[in-house]
Each structure stands twice: as C-alpha cells, then as structure tokens.
C-alpha positions as CSV (number, residue, x, y, z in Angstrom):
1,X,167.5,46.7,141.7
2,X,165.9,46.2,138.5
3,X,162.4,48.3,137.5
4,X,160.3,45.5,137.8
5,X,161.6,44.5,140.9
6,X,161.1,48.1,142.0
7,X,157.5,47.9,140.8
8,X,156.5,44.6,142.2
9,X,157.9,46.0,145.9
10,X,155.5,49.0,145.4
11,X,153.2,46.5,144.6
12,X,154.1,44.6,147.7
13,X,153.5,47.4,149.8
14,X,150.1,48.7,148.3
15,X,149.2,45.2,148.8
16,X,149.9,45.1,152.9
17,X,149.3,48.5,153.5
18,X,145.5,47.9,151.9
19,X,145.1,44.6,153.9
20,X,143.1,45.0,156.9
21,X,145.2,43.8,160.1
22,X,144.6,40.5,161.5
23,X,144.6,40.2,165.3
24,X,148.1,37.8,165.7
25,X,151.8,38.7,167.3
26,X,153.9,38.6,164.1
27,X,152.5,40.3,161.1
28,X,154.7,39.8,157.7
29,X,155.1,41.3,154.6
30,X,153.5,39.1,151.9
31,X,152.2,39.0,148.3
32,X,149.1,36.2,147.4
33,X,150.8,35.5,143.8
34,X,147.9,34.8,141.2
35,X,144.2,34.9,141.4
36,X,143.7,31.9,143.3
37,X,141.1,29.6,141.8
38,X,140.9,26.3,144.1
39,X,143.2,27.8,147.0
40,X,143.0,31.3,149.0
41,X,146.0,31.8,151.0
42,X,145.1,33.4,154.2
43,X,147.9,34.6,155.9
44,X,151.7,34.6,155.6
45,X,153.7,34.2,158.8
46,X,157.4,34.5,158.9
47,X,158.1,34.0,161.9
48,X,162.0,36.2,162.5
49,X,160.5,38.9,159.8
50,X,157.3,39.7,162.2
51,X,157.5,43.6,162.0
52,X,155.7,43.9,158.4
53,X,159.6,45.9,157.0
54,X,158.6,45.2,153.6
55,X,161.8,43.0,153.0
56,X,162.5,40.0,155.3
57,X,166.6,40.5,156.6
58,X,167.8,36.9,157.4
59,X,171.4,35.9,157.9
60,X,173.2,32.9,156.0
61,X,173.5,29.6,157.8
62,X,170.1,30.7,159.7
63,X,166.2,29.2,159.7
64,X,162.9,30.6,160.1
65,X,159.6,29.4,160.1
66,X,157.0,30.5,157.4
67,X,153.3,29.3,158.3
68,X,150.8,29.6,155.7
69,X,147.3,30.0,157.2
70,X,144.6,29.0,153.9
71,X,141.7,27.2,152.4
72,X,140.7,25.4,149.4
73,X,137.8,25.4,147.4
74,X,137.4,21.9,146.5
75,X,139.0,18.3,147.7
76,X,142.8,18.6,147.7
77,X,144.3,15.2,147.9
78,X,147.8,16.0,147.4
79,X,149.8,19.8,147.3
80,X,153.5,19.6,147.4
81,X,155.1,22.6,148.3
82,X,158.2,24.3,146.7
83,X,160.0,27.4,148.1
84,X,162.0,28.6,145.4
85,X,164.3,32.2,145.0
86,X,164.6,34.6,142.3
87,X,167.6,36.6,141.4
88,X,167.2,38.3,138.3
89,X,165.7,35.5,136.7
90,X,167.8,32.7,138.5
91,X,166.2,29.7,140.3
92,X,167.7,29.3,143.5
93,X,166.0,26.1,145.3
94,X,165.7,26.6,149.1
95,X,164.9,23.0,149.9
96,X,162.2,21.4,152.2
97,X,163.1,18.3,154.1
98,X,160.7,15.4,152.9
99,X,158.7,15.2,155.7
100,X,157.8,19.0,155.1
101,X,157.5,19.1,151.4
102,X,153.6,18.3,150.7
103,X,150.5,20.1,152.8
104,X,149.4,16.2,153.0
105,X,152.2,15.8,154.8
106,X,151.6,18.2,157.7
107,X,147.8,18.0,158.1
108,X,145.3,15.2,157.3
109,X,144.2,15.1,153.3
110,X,142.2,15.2,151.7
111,X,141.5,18.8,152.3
112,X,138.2,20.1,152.5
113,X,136.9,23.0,151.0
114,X,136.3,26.0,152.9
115,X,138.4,24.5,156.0
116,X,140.6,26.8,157.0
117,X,143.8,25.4,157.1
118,X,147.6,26.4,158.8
119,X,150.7,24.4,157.9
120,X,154.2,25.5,158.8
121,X,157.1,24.7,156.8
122,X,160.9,25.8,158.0
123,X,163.0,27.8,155.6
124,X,166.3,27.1,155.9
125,X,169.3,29.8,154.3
126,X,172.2,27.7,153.1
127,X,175.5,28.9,154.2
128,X,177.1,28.6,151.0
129,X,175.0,31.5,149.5
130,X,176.4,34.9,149.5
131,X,174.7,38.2,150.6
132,X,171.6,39.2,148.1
133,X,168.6,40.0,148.3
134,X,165.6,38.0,146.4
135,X,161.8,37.3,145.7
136,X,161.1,34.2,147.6
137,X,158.3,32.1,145.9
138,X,156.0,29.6,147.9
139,X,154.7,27.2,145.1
140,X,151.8,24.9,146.3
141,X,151.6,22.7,143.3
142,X,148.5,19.7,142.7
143,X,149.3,16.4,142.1
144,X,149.9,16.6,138.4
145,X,152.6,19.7,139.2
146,X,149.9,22.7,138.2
147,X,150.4,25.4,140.5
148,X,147.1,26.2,142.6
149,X,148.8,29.2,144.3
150,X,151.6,31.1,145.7
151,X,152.8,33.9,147.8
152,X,155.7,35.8,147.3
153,X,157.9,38.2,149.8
154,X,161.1,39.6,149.4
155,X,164.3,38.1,151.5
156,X,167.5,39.8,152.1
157,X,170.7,37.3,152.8
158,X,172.7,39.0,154.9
C-alpha cells in the first residue's frame, strides 16, 4: 500500500472514530470527501460492511447496498451519481443501472434545502475483476457535471 493510501486510511479512521455514533443497526466506515458547499452528506450506510472495520471485504460477482442519508443547501434539480474505484491512480467504473444513477431519480426533485434526504443506490462487484483492494468514490455531480460532494470508503475484492 502506497503512503498516501496509508495516510488517507489513518485519516479514515480519525475521521469515524471522532464521529459521534448515530443510533441505526449498521454503522460503516466512511469519509465525507471535500468541504461540502451545497450538499452535507449525512450518513454512509453499506449495508454487508455494517461493523465500522475500516475496510469494507466484499467478494467478486456479489452486491451490496450503499444508502446515503444527506441534505442540500439550496434547490437541487438534478444530481447524478457516479461510483467510481481507485487503484493507484486507475479509474475503475462500478456502474449504476439507469434507473439508479441520478438522486432525481430515486426521490422527488427538486430538492429542498435543509431536507434531509436518504437514497439508496446498489453497488454491484463485477465478476471479471480480480482480488484488490481500492478507494471507492461516491461522486454526486450537478447538472453541468461539477461535483457538489462525495464520500469515499475503502473496498477490498475478495
């Protein structure tokens, strides 16, 4: 693992361990991304990574469930989401179906401000890729493709 890999999972685990818990069954290991301006993401669920292990252990060919719990701070009318892997620096797409990729999609825009908000997309571990362990990135992206925010976690392919 590469130092700043090492360093962001410190990070990671400052980050949770500093979080004050939140009264649900499943508590995951999760990093809010950038200083969010017009979102604040809540609350990271994934829901077969529930014990808050600092890295999430899913196998190949298997899915999951990652719900987002968040609100905005002004009128969203449209936030496509993209869930997107890093491995040293490559992109590895983990694709939403199109019914799944765009908040609007799953709950009723436009989105309010200060609503709280929960919207669950399913992550889905292709077959095809071979044991590794990356940063997953959650991208929820404006209309014109500017990120608003993101969370990260780390995922191990087993």
């Amino acid at each position: 693992m590469a130092l700043w890999q090492l360093l962001l999972l410190n990070t990671l685990a400052i980050a949770v361990v500093s979080t004050p818990a939140v009264a649900t069954k499943c508590q995951s290991y999760w990093l809010e991304c950038r200083d969010p301006t017009d979102m604040k993401i809540h609350k990271v669920i994934i829901s077969k990574c529930c014990d808050l292990n600092p890295v999430c252990v899913l196998d190949r060919g298997s899915a999951t469930n990652i719900t987002v719990v968040f609100s905005v701070k002004r009128a969203i009318h449209s936030m496509p989401v993209k869930l997107e892997g890093d491995l040293m620096g490559l992109h590895l797409p983990f694709p939403l179906p199109p019914d799944k990729n765009n908040v609007c999609k799953l709950s009723k825009c436009p989105l309010h401000p200060h609503h709280i908000y929960t919207v669950t997309f399913p992550l889905m571990i292709p077959r095809e890729y071979p044991p590794m362990m990356v940063f997953l990135w959650g991208n929820f992206d404006n209309s014109t493709d500017k990120m608003i925010d993101c969370f990260l976690f780390i995922l191990e392919i087993q």
